[in-house]
C-alpha positions in Angstrom: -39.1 74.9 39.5 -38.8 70.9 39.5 -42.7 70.8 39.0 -42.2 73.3 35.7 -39.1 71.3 34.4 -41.4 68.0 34.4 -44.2 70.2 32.6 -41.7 71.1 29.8 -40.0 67.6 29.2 -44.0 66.4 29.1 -44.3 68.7 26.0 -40.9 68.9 24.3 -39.4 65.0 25.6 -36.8 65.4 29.2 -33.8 64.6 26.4 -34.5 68.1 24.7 -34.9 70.1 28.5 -31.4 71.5 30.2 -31.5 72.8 33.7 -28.2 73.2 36.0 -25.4 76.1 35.4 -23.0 73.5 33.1 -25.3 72.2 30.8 -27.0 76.0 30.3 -23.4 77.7 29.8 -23.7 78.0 26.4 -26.9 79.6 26.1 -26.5 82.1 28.7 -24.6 84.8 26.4 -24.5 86.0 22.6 -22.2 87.5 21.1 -22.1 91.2 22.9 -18.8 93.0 24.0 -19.1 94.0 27.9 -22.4 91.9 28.8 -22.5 89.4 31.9 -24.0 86.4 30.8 -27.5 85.4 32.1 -28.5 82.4 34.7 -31.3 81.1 33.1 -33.2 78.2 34.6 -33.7 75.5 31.7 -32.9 76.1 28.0 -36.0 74.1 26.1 -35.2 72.6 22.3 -39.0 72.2 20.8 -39.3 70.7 17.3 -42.4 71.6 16.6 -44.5 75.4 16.2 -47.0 72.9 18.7 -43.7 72.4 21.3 -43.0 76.0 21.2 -47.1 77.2 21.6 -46.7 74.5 24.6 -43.7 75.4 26.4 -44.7 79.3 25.9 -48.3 78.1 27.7 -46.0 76.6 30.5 -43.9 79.6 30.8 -47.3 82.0 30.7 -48.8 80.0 33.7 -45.7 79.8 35.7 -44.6 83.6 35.4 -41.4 83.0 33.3 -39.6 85.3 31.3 -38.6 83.7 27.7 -35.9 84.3 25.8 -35.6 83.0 21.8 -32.9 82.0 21.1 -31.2 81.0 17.5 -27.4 80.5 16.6 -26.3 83.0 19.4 -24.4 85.6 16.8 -26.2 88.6 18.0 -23.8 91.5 18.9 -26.6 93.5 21.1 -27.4 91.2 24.4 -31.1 90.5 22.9 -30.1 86.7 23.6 -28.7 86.5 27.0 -31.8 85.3 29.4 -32.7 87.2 33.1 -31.9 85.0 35.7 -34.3 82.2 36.2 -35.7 82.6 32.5 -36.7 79.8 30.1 -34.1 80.2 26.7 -36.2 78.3 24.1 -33.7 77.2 21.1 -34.3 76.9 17.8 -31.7 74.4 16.7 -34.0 71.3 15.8 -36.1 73.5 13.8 -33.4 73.9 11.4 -35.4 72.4 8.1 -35.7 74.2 5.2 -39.4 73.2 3.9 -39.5 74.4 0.6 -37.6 76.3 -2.4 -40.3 77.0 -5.0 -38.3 78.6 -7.7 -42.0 79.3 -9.9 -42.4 81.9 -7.2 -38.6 82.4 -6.1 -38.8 82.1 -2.3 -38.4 79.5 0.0 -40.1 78.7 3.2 -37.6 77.3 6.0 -37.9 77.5 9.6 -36.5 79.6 12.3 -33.1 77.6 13.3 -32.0 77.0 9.3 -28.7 79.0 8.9 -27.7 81.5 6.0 -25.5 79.0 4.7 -27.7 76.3 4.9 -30.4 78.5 2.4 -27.5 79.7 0.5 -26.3 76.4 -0.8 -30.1 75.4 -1.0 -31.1 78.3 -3.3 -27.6 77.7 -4.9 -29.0 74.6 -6.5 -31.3 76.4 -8.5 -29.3 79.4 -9.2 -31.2 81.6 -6.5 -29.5 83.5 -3.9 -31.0 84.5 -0.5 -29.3 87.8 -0.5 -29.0 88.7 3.0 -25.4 88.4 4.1 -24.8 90.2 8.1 -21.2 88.3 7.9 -21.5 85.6 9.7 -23.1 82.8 7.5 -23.7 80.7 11.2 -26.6 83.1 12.1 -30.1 81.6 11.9 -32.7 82.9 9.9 -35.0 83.4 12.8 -32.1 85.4 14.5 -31.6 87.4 11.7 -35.5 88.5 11.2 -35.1 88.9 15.4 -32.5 92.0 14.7 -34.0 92.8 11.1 -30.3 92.1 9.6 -28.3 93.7 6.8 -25.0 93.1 6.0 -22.4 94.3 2.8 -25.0 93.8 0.2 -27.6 95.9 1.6 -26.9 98.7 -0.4 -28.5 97.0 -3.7 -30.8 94.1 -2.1 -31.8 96.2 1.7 -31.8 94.5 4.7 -33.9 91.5 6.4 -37.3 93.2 6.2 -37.4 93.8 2.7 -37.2 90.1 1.8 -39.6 88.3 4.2 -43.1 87.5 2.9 -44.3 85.7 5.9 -44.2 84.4 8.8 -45.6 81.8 11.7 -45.0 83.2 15.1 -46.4 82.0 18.6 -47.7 84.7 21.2 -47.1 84.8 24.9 -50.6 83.4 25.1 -49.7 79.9 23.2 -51.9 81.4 20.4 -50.4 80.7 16.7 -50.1 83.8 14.6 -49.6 83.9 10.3 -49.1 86.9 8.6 -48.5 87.1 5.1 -48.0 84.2 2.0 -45.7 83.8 -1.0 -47.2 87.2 -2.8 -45.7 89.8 -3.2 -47.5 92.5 -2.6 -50.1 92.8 -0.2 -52.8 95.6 1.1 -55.1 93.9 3.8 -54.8 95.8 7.0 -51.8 96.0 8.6 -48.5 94.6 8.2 -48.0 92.4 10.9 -45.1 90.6 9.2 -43.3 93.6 9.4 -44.0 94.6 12.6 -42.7 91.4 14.0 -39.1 91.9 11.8 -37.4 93.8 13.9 -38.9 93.0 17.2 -36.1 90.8 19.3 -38.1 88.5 20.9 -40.2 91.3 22.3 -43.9 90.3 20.6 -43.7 86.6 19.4 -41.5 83.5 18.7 -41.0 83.0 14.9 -41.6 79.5 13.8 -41.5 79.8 9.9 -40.4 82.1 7.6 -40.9 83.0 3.9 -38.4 84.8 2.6 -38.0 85.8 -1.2 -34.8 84.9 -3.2 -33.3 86.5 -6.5 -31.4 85.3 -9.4 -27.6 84.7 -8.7 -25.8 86.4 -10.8 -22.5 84.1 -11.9 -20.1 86.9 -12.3 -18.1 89.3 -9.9 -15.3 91.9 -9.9 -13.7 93.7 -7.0 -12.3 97.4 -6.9 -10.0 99.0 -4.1 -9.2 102.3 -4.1 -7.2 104.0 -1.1 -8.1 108.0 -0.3 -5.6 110.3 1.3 -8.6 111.4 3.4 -12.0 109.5 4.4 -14.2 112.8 3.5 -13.1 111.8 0.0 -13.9 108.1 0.6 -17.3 109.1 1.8 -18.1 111.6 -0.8 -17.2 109.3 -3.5 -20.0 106.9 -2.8 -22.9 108.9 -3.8 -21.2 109.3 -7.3 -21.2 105.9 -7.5 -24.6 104.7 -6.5 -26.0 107.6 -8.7 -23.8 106.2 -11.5 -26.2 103.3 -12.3 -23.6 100.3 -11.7 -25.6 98.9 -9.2 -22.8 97.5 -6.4 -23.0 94.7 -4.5 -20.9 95.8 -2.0 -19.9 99.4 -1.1 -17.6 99.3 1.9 -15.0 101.6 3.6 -12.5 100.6 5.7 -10.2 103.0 7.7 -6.8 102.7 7.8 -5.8 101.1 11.2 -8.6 99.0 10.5 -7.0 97.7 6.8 -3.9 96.6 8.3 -6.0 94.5 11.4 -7.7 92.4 9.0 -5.1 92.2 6.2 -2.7 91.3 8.8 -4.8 88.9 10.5 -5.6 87.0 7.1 -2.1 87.5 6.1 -3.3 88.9 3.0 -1.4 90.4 0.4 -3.4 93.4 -1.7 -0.8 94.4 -4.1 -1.0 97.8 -2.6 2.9 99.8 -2.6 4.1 100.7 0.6 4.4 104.3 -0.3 0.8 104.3 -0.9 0.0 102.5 2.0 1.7 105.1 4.4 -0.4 107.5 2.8 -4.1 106.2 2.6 -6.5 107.2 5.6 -8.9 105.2 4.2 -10.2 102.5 1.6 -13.3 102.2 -0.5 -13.9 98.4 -1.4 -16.5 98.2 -4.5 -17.6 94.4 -5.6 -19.9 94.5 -9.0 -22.2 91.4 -10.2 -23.3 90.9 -13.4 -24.5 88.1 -16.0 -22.3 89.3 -18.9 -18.4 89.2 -18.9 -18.1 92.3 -21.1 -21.0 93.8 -19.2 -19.2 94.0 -15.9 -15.8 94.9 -17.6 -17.8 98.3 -18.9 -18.9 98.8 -15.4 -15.6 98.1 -14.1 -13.8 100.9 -16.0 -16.8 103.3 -15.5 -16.3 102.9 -11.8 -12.6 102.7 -11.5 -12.8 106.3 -13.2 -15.3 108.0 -11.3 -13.4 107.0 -8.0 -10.3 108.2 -10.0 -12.1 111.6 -10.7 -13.1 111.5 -6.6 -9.6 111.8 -5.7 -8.2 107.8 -5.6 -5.0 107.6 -5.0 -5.3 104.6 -7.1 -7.7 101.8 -8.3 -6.8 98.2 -8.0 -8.6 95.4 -9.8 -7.4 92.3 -7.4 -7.7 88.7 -8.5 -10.9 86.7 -7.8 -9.0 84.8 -4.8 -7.4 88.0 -3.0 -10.4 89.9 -3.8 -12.9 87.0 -2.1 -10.1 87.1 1.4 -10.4 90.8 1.1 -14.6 90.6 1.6 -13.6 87.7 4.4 -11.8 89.7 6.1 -14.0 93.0 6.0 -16.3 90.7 7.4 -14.1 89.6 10.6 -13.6 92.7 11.2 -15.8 92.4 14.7 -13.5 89.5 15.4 -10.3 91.3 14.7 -11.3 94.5 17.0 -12.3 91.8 19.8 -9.1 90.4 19.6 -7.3 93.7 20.2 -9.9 94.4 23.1 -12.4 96.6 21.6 -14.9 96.8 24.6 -18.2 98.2 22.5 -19.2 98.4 18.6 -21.2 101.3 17.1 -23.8 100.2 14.9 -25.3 104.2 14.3 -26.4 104.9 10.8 -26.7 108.0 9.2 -28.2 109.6 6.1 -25.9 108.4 3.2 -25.0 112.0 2.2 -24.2 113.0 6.0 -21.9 110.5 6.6 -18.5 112.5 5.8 -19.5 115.5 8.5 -21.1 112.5 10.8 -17.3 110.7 10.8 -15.7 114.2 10.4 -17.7 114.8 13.9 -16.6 111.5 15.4 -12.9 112.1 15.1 -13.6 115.4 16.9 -15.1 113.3 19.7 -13.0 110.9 20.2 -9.9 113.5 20.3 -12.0 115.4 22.8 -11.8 112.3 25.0 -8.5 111.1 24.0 -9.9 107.6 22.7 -8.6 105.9 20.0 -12.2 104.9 17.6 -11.2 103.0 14.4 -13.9 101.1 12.5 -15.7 100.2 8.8 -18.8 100.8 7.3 -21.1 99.9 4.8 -20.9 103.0 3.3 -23.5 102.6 0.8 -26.2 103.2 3.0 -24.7 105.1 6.1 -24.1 102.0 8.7 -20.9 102.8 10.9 -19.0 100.5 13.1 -16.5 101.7 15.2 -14.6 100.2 17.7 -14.8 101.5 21.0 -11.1 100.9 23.2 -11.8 103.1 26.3 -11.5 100.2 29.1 -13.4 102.2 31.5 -17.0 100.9 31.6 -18.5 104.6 32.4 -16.2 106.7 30.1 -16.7 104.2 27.8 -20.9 104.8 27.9 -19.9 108.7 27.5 -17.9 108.0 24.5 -20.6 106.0 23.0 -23.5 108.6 24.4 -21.7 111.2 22.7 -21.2 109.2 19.0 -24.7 107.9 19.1 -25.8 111.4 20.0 -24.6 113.0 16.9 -25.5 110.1 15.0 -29.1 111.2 15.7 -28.7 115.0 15.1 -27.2 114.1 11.9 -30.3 112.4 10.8 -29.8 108.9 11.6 -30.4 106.0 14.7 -28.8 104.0 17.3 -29.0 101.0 15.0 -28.3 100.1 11.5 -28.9 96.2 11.5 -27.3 94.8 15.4 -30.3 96.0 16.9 -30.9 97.2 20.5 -31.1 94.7 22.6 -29.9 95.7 26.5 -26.6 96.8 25.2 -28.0 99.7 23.7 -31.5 99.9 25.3 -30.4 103.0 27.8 -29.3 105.0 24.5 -32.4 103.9 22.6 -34.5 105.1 25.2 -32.7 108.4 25.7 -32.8 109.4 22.0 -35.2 108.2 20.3 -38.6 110.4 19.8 -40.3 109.9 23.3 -43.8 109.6 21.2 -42.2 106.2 19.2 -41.1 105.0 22.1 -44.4 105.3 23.6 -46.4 104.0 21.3 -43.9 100.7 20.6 -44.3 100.1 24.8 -48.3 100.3 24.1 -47.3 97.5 21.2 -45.7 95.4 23.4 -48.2 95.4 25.8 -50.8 94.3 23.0 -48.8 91.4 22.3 -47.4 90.5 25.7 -49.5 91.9 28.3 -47.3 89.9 31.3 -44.4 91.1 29.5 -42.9 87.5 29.2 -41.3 88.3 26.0 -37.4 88.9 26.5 -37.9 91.4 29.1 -35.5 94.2 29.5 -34.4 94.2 25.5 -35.3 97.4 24.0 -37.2 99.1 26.5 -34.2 98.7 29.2 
């Protein structure tokens, strides 16, 4: 191992090569409840797409497993390394190479963070619009775990905005799929294939991604439901209504008082109304025009009225932008109060009232308390698991994910498998998908180098 440490400080420089337990500390975990953090035997920081097709030559001809590695935010264990693996890190590769507003995308590199590309596009009023939560996350990290976030239900997730990529193969070889066009129909669709992927197939070394207009104006709706079957049913009304959200998020009601507590943030909401809400539906609307958004505003506010709000509430721009920061700490909030798992299961829009319906019937069955939020405008659900018991825990979970999948839907919405949910993935999901994505793998990464163990378990 001495003889492949001096091999990888010959390619990358010994200042950018960490071995010993103290200096790799920080890249032996991500951001997944219940995982032990890997041992990995050097962490590597290339700056170049040459570096990384170097050090993954290195690691080919010494037999090491590699794990990628980009701001560490992952919530599924695709980022913790096997013992003795090489983590490469993306951190110097953090430029962003080019916004070209003419064709309205941008071409950055791997380690560039969303906020980083967000106050680039900003400057030529362009937004990337992919937004998980955590503005920290990389942009190769994100494409890793195919990403969403609260404004997937009008822009969709990662995969629908990247154009192209660079990525290295096992081999050292230097792969690039697609360009800065938009449309494409040239064999198959490697870019996509690689979204997604965690690490498994390639090492992404460029990306480019499309960006939209940003649209200068926003206004924010609450409306608490006595019930979250009406919460749920409500939002197909309103993405058949033609508003177009932004965001369309519920939040449950043990949940609401976590992160408004936590913020110490003041909705405006009575007390009386409070102590009867189950549930909340959160509704943020964009728009260019002033009056515009005001017509969309009262369009919306009544149709959640006519779905059985107990009330609509309009709050000001500065509650309204803590409300959306706090929905989005809401991972941090259910750490803090020793959630031990997150569900990330998403369902069929329309099924996700009998799908939740189905979960409080579970956890009463097991006597667990399972409290959560969702992006409810296109069926992503994440509860919070607080059974301390590793094994009963996993049957909980087994059990949720199950009936995730019989009503329609997947393990995964946008967190990705990684090895916290790899034994679920495996057990159901369609044994012929599963099949053919291990005969993928093996195309791409014969020695199965790649992040080992993520996915396939």
């Amino acid at each position: 191992m001495t003889d492949v440490g001096s091999l990888l400080a010959g390619e990358v420089g010994p200042e950018h090569v960490l071995a010993g337990r103290a200096a790799l500390m920080d890249y032996a975990h991500d951001e997944a409840l219940g995982l032990t953090p890997g041992e990995p035997a050097f962490a590597v920081r290339p700056g170049s797409t040459a570096e990384v097709a170097a050090v993954l030559r290195v690691a080919a001809d010494h037999g090491l497993a590699v794990t990628a590695r980009g701001a560490g935010t992952g919530m599924s264990g695709a980022a913790i390394p096997r013992p003795g693996a090489l983590v490469v890190c993306f951190d110097r590769m953090d430029r962003i190479l080019e916004i070209d507003p003419a064709n309205h995308v941008a071409v950055v590199q791997p380690g560039v963070s969303l906020a980083a590309l967000d106050a680039a596009a900003a400057e030529h009023g362009l937004v990337y619009p992919v937004f998980p939560g955590e503005m920290s996350a990389s942009l190769g990290g994100t494409i890793a775990t195919n990403a969403g976030g609260i404004r997937a239900v009008k822009y969709g997730v990662t995969r629908h905005h990247v154009l192209g990529l660079e990525a290295v193969l096992a081999s050292g070889d230097v792969l690039r799929t697609g360009g800065k066009y938009v449309k494409v129909s040239s064999g198959y669709d490697l870019t996509q294939l690689l979204i997604g992927s965690e690490g498994t197939l390639a090492l992404i070394t460029e990306i480019t991604v499309r960006l939209y207009p940003r649209l200068p104006r926003q206004a924010t709706l609450l409306a608490p439901f006595s019930t979250l079957a009406e919460v749920t049913s409500a939002v197909p009304r309103i993405v058949a209504s033609g508003v177009g959200p932004l965001i369309l998020e519920y939040i449950d009601m043990l949940t609401m008082a976590a992160i408004t507590q936590d913020e110490d943030l003041d909705l405006g909401i009575p007390a009386e109304v409070r102590q009867t809400a189950q549930a909340y539906l959160v509704v943020v609307l964009e728009g260019r025009d002033e009056e515009r958004l005001d017509g969309d505003v009262a369009e919306c506010a009544e149709l959640l009225s006519k779905a059985g709000a107990v009330d609509v509430y309009v709050p000001p721009a500065s509650a309204a932008r803590q409300l959306i920061e706090a929905r989005e700490k809401a991972f941090w909030t259910a750490k803090r109060a020793g959630a031990g798992d997150i569900v990330d299961a998403v369902v069929p829009r329309a099924a996700m009232a009998a799908f939740l319906g189905e979960v409080v019937q579970i956890a009463e069955h097991h006597r667990q308390l399972v409290i959560g939020t969702g992006h409810a405008g296109d069926g992503n659900v994440h509860l919070a698991l607080f059974e301390r018991d590793a094994a009963a825990r996993g049957r909980l979970m087994r059990e949720i994910l199950a009936a995730a999948r019989d009503s329609g839907g997947a393990v995964s919405g946008e967190h990705g498998i990684g090895t916290a949910k790899a034994g679920y993935f495996l057990e159901l999901t369609d044994p012929v998908s599963v099949s053919l994505m291990r005969r993928i793998k093996d195309a791409f990464d014969p020695d199965g180098l790649l992040n080992p163990g993520v996915i396939f378990g």
